[in-house]
N, C-alpha and C positions, 0 to 999 in steps of 0.2 A: 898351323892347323895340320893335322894328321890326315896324310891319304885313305882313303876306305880302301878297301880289297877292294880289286873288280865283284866281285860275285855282290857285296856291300853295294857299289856305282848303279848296278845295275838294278838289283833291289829296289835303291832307293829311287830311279831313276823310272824304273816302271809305276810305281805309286805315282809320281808325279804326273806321270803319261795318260792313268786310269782314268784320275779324278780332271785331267783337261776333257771333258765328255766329249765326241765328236760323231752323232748318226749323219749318215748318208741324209745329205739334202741339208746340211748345217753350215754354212759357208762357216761363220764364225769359228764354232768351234773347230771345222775339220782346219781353219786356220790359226787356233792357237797352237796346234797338233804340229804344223808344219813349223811357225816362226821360231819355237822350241826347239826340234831337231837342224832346222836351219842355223841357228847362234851356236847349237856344241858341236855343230861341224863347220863350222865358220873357216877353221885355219886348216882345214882336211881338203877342200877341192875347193874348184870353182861352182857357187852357188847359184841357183837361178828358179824361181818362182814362175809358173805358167801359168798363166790366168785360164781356166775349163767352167764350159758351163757348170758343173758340179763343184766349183771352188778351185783352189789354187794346188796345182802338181806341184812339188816337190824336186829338184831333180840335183843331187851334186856330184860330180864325178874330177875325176884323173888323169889327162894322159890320154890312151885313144885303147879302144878294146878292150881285153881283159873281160872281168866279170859284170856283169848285168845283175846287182841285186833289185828285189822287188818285194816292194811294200806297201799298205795301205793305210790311208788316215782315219779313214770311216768305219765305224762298229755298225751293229744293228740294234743298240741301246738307245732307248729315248732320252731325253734331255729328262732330267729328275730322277733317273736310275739310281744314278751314286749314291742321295739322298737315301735311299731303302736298303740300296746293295753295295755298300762302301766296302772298302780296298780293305781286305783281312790279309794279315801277317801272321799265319800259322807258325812259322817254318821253314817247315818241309814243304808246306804249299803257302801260296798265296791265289787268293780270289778276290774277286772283283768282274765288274764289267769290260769287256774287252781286252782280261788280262792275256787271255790263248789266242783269242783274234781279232786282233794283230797285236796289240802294242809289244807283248812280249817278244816277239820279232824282229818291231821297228828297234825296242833296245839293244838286241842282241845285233842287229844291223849298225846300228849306232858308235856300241863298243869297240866290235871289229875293226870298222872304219876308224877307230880314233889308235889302236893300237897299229895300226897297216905300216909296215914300211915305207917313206917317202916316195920311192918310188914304181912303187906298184900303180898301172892303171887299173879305173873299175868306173861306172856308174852305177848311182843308187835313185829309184824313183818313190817317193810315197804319193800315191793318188788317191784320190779323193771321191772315189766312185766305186770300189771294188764289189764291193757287199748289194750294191745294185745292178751288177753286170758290165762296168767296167766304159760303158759308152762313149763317154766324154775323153778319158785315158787310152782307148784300145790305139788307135792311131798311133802315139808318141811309143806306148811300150813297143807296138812290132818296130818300128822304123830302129828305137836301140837296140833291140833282141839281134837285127840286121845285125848291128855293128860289132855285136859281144862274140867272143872266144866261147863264152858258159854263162846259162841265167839259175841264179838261184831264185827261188820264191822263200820267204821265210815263214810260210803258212805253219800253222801247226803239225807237229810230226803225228806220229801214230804210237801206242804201246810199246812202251817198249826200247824207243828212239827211233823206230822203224821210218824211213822214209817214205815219199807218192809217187813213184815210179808211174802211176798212168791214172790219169781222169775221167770222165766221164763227159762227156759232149750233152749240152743242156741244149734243149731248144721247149720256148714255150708258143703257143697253139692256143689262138680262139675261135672256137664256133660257132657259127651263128645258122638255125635252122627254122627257117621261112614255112610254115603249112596255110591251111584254110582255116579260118574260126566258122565256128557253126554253134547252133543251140546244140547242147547237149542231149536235152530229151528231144526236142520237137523235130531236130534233125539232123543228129550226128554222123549218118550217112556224107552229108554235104559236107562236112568237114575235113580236115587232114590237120590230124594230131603232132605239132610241133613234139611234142611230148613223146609222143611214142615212135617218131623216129627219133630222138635222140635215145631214148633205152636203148635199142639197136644199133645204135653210132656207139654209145659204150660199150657194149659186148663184142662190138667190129674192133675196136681202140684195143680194147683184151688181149684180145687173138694177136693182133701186132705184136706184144712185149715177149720177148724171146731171153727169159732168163738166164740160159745158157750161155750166149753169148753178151749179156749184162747190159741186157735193155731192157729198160721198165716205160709204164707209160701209167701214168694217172691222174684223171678225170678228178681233179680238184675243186674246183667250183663249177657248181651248174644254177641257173635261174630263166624265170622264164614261166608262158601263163598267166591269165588275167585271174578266172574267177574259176571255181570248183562248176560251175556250170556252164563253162564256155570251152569248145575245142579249141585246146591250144594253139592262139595261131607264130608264136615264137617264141623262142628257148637257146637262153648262151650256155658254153662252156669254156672252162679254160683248160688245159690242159699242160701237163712236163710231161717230157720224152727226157730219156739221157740213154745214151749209147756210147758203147766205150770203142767202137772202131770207126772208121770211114765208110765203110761197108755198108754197116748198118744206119748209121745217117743216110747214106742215098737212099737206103731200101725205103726209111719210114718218111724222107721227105718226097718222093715218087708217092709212096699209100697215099699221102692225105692231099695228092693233086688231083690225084682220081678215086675219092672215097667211093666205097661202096655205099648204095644207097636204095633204104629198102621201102617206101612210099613213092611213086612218081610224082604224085605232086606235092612234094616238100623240096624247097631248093636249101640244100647242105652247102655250106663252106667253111672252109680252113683256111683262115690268114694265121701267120705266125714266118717263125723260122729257127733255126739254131742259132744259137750268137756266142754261143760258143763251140767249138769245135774239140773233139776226144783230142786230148793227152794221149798220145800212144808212146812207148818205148823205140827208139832210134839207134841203130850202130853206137853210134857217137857218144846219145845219152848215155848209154850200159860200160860205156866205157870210162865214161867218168864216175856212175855209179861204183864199179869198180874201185877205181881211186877213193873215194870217198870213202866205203866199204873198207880198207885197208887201215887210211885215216884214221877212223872210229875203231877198228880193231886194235889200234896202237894207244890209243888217247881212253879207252874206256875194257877194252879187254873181252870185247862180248861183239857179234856180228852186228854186221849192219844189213838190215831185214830192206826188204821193199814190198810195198804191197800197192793194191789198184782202191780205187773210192770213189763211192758215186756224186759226189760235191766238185766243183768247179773253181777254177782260181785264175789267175793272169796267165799262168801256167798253161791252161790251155791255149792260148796264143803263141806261145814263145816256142813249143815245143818243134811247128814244124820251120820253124825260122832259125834254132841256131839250142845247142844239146841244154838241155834244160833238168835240172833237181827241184823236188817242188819236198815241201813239209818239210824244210830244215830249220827250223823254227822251234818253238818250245815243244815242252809233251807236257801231257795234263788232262782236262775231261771238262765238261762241258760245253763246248763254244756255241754260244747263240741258248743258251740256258743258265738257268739262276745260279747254279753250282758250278759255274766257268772259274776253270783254278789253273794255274803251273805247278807241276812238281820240280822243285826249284834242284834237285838236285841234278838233273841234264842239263841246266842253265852253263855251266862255265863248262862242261865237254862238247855241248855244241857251239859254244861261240871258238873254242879250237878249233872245230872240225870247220865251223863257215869261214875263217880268217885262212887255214890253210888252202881252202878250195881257191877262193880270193886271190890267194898270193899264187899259188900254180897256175891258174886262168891268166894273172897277168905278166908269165914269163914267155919270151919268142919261144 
């Protein structure tokens, strides 16, 4: 039987990855996702399967150090997806569910690994949690991020082929605001409008997002209130922040421990927190950016870009533990929307450019 091209392997190798569905909270599936990459790297490392509440990690590595790649099993696709939005083979593109995030990643993670010098170190994780925040996984990836020389993320890139050079720090924030209920007409006096202090809690929340410096804040869900004739005696909300430095994390996690508060008798609170932490640029990282940037100027003839984005990845963990590349992974457009595609033709210059990062990570 005739070997495929890699670019062919990989093709055919992410159809296969599509149509295995795997959403967050699917043990099953995110475990066919695994026992598949687990058999075609079988004779590549040492294997080993970690049981997480969110299903089973992933983990096979090399040797000691080197590179940290990172990967995820779980999409944000329901189970019956495929059935409406199956695996199109344009081309030049391919589309499908989870083809930009991740699997097209996990393949090119895959490939790498199976073409890698024998003796290169490296660990690779796919976990099983990403796309919910990573919970059940955060623990394992910092402890190997400790260990790694370099972490790639194989997130999707940017236009371009542009890399993630920095993230955005997510913390989410629920509200809950306690007033008086009262009759509306017979005695709204007596009352304290859960309601109308929270209008005032969102115009306070406003004032916080300092776009300059690429913090956003928005009041996404809110509920709360019985009846059109009764003063509201409670009202949630939920709320995202993302902030792309340290700086700004402290500042908006100090605001919402001492909100301002514009009714005395309405008790405001904010439980929440970050759970993840900004992606910022490092000595370290810039300098392998660098490299990389060289890399891709060799293998494709055109720079290599970096740019910042307000979405979140494992990345944001690894970064201040040990130099971290995040979006090296396919390029393409949709993720987390019906029109999720790869543009197939950066598929074999980035699996160049991840295989040589790989291999320089894992020289003394």
């Amino acid at each position: 039987m005739a070997i495929l091209p890699v670019s062919d392997q990989m093709r055919a190798g992410l159809k296969h990855l599509v149509e295995l569905e795997s959403p967050s909270g699917d043990v099953a599936g995110i475990t066919r996702v695994v026992d598949y990459i687990a058999a075609a790297l079988s004779g590549v490392g040492a294997v080993q399967r970690l049981d997480t509440a969110a299903g089973p990690l992933l983990e096979v590595s090399r040797g000691v150090g080197g590179a940290l790649i990172l990967g995820h099993a779980d999409t944000v696709w329901p189970l019956g997806t495929i059935e409406e939005m199956p695996f199109v083979d344009k081309g030049d593109w391919v589309y499908g569910p989870g083809t930009l995030d991740m699997k097209g990643g996990l393949i090119l993670a895959m490939q790498a690994l199976l073409d890698l010098p024998g003796d290169t170190p490296f660990t690779f994780l796919v976990t099983p949690d990403e796309e919910v925040g990573s919970e059940a996984s955060r623990a394992i990836i910092e402890d190997r991020a400790r260990r790694a020389r370099l972490v790639l993320v194989l997130e999707s890139g940017m236009p371009g082929g542009a890399i993630k050079i920095g993230r955005a720090g997510v913390g989410d924030f629920h509200l809950t605001i306690t007033g008086i209920e009262s009759h509306a007409g017979l005695a709204p006096d007596q009352g304290a409008s859960a309601i109308r202090e929270l209008a005032h809690q969102i115009l306070w929340l406003d004032a916080l997002a300092n776009p300059t410096a690429g913090t956003t804040v928005n009041v996404g869900v809110v509920q709360g209130g019985s009846r059109s004739n009764v003063v509201a005696g409670r009202v949630y909300a939920d709320i995202d922040i993302r902030v792309t430095t340290q700086s700004e994390r402290d500042r908006l996690t100090q605001a919402l421990s001492v909100p301002a508060q514009f009714d005395d008798r309405c008790r405001v609170q904010y439980l929440g927190e970050f759970n993840r932490p900004p992606m910022e640029p490092t000595p370290a990282s810039q300098a392998w950016v660098a490299r990389a940037s060289q890399r891709w100027q060799a293998i494709t003839g055109e720079p290599l870009q970096g740019g910042y984005v307000g979405g979140a990845s494992d990345g944001n963990f690894t970064a201040v533990l040990a130099p971290t590349l995040d979006g090296l992974g396919p390029i393409g457009q949709g993720a987390h929307a019906r029109h999720e595609g790869v543009e197939w033709r950066f598929m074999v210059p980035r699996l160049q450019l991840i295989s040589d990062l790989i291999v320089e990570a894992g020289k003394d």
